[in-house]
C-alpha positions in Angstrom: -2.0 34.7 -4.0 -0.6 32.2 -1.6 -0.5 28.7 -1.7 -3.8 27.1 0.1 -2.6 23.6 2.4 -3.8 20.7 0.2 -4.7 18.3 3.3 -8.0 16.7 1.5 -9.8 14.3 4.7 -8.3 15.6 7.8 -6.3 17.2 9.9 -2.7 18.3 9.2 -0.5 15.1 9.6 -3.6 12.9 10.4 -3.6 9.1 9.5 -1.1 8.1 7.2 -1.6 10.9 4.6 1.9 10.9 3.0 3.0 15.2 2.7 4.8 15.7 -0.6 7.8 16.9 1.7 8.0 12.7 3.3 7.7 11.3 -0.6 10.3 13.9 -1.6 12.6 13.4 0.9 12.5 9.4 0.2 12.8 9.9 -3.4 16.2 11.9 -2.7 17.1 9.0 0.0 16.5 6.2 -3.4 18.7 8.3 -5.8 21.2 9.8 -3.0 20.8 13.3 -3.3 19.9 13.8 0.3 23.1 16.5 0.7 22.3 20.2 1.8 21.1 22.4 -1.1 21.5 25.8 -1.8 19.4 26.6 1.9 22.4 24.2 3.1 19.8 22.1 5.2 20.9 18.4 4.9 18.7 16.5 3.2 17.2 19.0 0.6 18.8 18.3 -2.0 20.9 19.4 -5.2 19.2 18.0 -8.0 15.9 16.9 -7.1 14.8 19.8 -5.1 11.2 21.1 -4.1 12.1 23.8 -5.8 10.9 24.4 -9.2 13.3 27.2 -10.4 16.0 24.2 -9.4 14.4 21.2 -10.5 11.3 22.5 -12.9 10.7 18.5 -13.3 9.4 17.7 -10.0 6.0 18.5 -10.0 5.5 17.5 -12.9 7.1 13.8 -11.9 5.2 14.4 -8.7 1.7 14.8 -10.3 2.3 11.6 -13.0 2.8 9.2 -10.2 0.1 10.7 -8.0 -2.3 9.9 -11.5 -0.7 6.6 -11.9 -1.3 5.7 -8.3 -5.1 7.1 -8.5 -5.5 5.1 -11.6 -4.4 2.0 -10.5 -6.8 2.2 -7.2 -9.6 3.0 -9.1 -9.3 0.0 -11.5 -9.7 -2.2 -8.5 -12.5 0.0 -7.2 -10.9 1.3 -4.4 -13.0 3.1 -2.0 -11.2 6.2 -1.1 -11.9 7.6 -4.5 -15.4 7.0 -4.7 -17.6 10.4 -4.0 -21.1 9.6 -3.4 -24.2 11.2 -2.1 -23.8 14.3 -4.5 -27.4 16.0 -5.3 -27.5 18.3 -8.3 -31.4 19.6 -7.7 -33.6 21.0 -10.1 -32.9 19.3 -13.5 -36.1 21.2 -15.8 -38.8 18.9 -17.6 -37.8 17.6 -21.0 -38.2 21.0 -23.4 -38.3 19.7 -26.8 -40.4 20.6 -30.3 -43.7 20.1 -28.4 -42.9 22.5 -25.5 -41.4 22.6 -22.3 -42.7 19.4 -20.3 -44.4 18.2 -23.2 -43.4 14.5 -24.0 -41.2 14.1 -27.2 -39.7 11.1 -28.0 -37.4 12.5 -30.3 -35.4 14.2 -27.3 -32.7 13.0 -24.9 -31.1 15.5 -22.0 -28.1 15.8 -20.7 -26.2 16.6 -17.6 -22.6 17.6 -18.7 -19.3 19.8 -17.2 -20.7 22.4 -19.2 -24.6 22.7 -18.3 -28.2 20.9 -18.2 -29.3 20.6 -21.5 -33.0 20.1 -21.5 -33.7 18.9 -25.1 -33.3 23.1 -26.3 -31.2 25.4 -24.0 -28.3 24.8 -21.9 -28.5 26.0 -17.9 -25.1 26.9 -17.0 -26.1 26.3 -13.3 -26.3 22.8 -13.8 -23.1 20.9 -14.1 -21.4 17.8 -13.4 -18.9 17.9 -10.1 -15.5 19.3 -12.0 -13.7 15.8 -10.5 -15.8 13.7 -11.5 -14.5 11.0 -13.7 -17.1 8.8 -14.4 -20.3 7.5 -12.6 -21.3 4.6 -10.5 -24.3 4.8 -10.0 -27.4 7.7 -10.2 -30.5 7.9 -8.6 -33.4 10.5 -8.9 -36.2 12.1 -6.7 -38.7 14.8 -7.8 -37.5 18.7 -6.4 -39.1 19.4 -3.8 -40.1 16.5 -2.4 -38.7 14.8 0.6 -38.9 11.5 -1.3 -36.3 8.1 -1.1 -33.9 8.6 -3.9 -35.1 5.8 -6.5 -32.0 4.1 -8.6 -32.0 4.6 -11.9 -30.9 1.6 -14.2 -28.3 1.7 -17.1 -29.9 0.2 -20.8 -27.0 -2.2 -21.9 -28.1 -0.9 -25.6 -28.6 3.1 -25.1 -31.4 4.8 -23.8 -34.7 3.6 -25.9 -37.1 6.1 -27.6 -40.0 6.5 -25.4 -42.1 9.7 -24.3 -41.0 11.3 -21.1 -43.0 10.6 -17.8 -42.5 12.4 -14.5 -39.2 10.2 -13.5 -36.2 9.6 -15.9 -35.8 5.9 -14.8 -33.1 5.9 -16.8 -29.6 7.0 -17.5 -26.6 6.6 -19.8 -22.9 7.8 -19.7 -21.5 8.9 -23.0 -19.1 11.9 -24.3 -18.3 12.3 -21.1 -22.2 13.1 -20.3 -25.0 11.9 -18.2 -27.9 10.9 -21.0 -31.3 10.6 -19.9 -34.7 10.9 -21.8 -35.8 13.2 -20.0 -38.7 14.0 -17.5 -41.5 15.8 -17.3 -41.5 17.4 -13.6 -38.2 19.1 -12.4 -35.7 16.6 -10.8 -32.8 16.3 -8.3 -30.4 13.8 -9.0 -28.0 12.1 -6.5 -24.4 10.8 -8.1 -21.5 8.4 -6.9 -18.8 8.3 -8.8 -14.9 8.0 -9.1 -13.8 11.1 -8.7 -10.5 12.7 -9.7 -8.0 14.6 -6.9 -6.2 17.9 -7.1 -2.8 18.8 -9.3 -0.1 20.6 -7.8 1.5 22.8 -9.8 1.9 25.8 -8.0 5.4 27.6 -7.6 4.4 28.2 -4.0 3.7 25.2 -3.0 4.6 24.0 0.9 5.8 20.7 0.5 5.1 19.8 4.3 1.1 21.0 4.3 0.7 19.8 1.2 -0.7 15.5 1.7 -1.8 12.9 -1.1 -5.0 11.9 0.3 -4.3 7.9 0.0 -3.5 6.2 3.0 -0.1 4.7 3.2 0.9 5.5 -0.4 4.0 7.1 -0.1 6.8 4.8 -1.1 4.7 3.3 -4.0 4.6 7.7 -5.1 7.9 7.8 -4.2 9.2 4.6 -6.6 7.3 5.9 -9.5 8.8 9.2 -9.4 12.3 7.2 -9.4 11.2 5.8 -12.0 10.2 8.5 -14.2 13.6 10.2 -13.5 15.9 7.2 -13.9 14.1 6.8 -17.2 14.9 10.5 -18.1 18.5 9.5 -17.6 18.4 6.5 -19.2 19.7 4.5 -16.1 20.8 0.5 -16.2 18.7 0.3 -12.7 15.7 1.7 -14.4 14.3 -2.3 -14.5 14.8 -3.1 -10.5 13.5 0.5 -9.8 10.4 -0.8 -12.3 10.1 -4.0 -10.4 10.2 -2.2 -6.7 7.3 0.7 -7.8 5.0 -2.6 -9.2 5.9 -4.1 -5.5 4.8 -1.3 -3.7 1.4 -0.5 -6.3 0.8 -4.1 -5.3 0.9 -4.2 -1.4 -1.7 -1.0 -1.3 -4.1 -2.8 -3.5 -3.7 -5.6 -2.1 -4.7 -4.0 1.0 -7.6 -2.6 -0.4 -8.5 -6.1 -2.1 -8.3 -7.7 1.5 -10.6 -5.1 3.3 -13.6 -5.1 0.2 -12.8 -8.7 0.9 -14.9 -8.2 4.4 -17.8 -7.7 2.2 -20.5 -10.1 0.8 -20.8 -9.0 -2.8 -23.0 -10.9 -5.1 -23.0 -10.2 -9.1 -25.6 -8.6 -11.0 -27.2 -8.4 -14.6 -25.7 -5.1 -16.3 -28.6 -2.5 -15.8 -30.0 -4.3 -12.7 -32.4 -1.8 -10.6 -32.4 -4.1 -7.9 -36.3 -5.0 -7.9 -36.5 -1.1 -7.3 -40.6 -0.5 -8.6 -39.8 3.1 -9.3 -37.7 2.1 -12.0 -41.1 0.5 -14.0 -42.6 3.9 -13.8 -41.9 4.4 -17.1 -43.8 1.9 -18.4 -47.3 2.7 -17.0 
């Protein structure tokens, strides 16, 4: 099988998508190995190589900074790895010890990586997007319908024990599942969340079609890959190398800080549903 081209929102070369062949070729420039390799093309390298039968380490230095880089972004809430407007439809009525759509306060569903569990059986069809990491925010509609998705709000103490009614209303995110009591009419769901991107790990991989889908975030990739090999050496310029890769991390999010600084954000109360009615529903 060949390699697919990784290019994840655009066109080949578009915006400032850094290829893994730019960050690679700075990383070589850092550590001076930019000499011809065994191709002899300049600037390939003899040690850290896109090759992995050469340098079996570079991928794997290559997917940790890409991680670190992703994590640090979405600790700030950055908004190129939010997904939202994902709909998962037909979530079945709460099936519990009463009967399929029967109320049963004894039951909680869940939405999982694995399958819809509706209180009995498991429907494989139903499954959490495979990158997602966890959850903003989830909103619910009945199947079918063409109906305004109605927010669903987040019990600071776990979902209560209640019997079901026609909406879930509510929602909870634990073991890496989304909790709900249940409902008692089928249900589409709509998810944003922070979502996980690809690894690279294939042997065929073309370095130049292949782009970290993060604007601009090719030196700070580049440093922390320096990093992690200068710390595999154990070299005395491992603390300035440290210092430049925080300086780099710092301009992108401080770039991302400045433009969600454009926004009027006001705080809320955890579990807020933002004076949404549909969210009483479940206690008429």
């Amino acid at each position: 099988m060949s390699s697919p081209t990784i290019n994840i929102g655009g066109s080949s070369g578009s915006g400032s998508y850094p290829s893994f062949e730019e960050i690679m070729n700075l990383v070589r420039g850092i550590v001076n190995d930019s000499q011809a390799g065994v191709n002899g093309i300049p600037g390939e390298g003899q040690v850290i190589t896109d090759s992995p039968s050469i340098s079996p380490f570079t991928l794997q230095f290559m997917n940790s900074a890409i991680r670190q880089v992703f994590r640090e972004l979405r600790n700030i809430g950055a908004a190129t790895l939010i997904k939202d407007n994902v709909i998962i439809s037909g979530l079945t009525p709460v099936n519990g010890a009463n009967g399929a759509g029967i109320a049963d306060p004894a039951v909680q569903t869940f939405l999982s990586y694995g399958g819809y569990f509706d209180g009995n059986t498991i429907n494989n069809n139903l499954v959490l997007p495979s990158d997602l990491l966890y959850p903003e925010t989830v909103w619910e509609r009945q199947t079918g319908s063409n109906n305004t998705f109605a927010k669903l709000e987040q019990p600071q103490d776990g979902l209560p024990s209640r019997p079901q009614y026609p909406t879930l209303a509510q929602w909870e995110w634990r073991e890496d599942k989304i909790w709900f009591v249940g409902s008692t009419q089928v249900t589409d769901v709509r998810l944003r969340y922070y979502c996980a991107l690809p690894q690279y790990f294939s042997s065929t991989l073309d370095f130049s079609s292949t782009y970290v889908p993060v604007l601009d975030a090719g030196d700070a990739i580049a440093y922390k890959i320096v990093v992690l090999y200068a710390r595999m050496l154990g070299s005395p310029g491992l603390p300035d190398l440290i210092g430049e890769a925080k300086e780099q991390m710092f301009q992108i999010k401080n770039a991302y800080t400045r433009r969600m600084q454009s926004q009027d954000f006001h705080r809320v109360s955890y579990g807020h549903s933002d004076g949404d009615t549909n969210q009483l529903f479940f206690l008429r």
